[in-house]
C-alpha positions in Angstrom: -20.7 -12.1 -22.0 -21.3 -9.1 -19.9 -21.5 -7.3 -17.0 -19.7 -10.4 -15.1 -17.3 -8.2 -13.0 -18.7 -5.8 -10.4 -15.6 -3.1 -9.3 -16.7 -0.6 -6.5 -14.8 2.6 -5.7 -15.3 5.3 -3.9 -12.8 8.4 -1.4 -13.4 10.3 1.6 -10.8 12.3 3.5 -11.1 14.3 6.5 -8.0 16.1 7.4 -7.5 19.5 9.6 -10.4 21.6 7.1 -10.4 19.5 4.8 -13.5 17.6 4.4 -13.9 15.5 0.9 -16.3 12.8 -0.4 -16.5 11.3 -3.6 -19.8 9.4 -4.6 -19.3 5.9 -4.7 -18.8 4.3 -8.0 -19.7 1.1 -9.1 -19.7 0.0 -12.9 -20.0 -3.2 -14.4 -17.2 -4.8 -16.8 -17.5 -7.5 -19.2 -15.2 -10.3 -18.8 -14.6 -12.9 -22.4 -12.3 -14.7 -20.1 -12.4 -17.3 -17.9 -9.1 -17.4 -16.3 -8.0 -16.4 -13.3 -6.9 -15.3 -10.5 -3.3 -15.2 -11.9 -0.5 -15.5 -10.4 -1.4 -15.2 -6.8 0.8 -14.7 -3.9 4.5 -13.6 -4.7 7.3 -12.4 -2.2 8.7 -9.4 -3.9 12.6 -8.7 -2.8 14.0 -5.4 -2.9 15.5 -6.8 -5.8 11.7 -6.7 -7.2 10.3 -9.1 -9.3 8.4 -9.7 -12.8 5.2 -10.8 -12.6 4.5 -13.2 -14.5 0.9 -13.8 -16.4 1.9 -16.2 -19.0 -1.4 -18.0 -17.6 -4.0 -15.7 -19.0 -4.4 -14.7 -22.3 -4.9 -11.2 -22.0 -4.4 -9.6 -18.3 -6.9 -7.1 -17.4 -9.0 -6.5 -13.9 -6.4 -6.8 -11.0 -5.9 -6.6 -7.6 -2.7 -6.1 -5.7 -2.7 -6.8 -2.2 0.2 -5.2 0.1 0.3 -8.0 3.4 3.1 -6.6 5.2 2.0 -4.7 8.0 4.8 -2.0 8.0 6.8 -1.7 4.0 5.7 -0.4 0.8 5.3 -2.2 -2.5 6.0 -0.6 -5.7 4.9 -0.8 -8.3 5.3 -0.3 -12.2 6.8 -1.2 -15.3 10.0 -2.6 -16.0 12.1 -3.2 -19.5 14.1 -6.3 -17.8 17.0 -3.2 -17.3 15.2 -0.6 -15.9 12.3 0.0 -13.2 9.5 2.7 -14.1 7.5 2.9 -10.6 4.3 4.5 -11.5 2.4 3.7 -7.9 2.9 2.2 -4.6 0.6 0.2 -2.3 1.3 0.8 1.6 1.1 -1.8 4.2 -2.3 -3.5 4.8 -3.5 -1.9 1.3 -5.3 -3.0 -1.8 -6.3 -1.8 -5.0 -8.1 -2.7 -8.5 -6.6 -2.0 -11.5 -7.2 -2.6 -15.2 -4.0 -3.2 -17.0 -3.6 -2.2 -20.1 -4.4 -4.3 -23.3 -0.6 -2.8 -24.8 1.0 -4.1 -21.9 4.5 -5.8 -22.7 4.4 -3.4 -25.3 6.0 -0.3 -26.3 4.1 2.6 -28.2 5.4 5.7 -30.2 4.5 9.0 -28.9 2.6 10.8 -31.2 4.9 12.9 -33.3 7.6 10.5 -33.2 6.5 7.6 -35.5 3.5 5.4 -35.7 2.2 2.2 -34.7 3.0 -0.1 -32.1 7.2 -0.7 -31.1 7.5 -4.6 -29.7 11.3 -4.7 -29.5 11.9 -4.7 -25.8 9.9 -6.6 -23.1 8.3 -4.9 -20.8 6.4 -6.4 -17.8 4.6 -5.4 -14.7 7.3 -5.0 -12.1 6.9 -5.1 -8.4 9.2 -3.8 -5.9 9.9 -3.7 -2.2 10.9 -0.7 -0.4 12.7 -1.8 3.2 12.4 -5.5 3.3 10.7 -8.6 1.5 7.0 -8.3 1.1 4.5 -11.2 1.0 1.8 -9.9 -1.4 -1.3 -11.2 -3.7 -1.4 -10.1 -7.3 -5.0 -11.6 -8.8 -5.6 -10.9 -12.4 -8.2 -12.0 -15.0 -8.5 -12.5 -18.2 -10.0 -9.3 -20.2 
C-alpha cells in the first residue's frame, strides 16, 4: 500500500519584529496497517500514565490531543521507574507524531556496544502538570 496517510504541517509566528513563516508541508506516508485509532481517550493523573498500544502491531503516526482548557500534558518516555519528558502539549493543543519503530526498546550509543538492549520496558508515558487531564492519544499501525 501507499500513500494512505496525508500529514500536513506548517509555522508562522509574529512576535514584537519577529515575523516567520514556514512553507506548508504536506507528505504522504504509507500505512501496511489497518489498525487504529489506538487507545483513544485517557485521563492522565499527575501520577501520569503508560499508554498502552498492545492493540496495534507496530505504533507509528499519532496524534495527541491536550482537552483541558488550562494544564499541560507531558509527555515522553518512561522505564516503569523513571519519567524522560521529551515534549509537552498545552491546553486546547494537538500534534502528529511518528513514533519510533524501536520504541519499548533500548539502544546502545554508538561507542558503547552494539545492537539493540531489550532488558527494561520502556513505554510512552504521559503526564499531567497541575491537575488531571482528559486527552485523546490516536495511533496507527506503521
Amino acid at each position: 500500500m501507499t500513500r494512505e496517510a496525508t500529514i500536513r504541517s506548517g509555522l508562522t509566528i509574529r512576535k514584537n519584529g519577529l515575523q516567520y513563516k514556514s512553507l506548508v508541508d504536506q507528505y504522504f506516508a504509507d500505512m501496511n496497517g489497518t489498525k487504529g485509532p489506538s487507545p483513544g481517550s485517557l485521563t492522565v493523573s499527575l501520577a501520569g500514565v503508560a499508554v498502552d498500544f498492545s492493540e496495534l502491531t507496530t505504533p507509528a503516526l499519532c496524534r495527541i490531543v491536550n482537552y483541558d482548557t488550562a494544564n499541560t500534558l507531558h509527555y515522553g518516555i518512561s522505564d516503569g521507574t523513571e519519567f524522560y519528558p521529551l515534549g509537552e502539549i498545552q491546553a486546547g493543543e494537538s500534534y502528529v507524531i511518528r513514533l519510533s519503530s524501536l520504541l519499548g526498546r533500548s539502544v546502545a550509543i554508538v561507542g558503547t556496544g552494539s545492537g539493540t538492549y531489550d532488558g527494561g520496558t520502556y513505554q510512552l508515558f504521559l503526564k499531567a502538570d497541575v491537575a488531571p487531564i482528559v486527552c485523546s492519544v490516536e495511533a496507527f499501525d506503521a
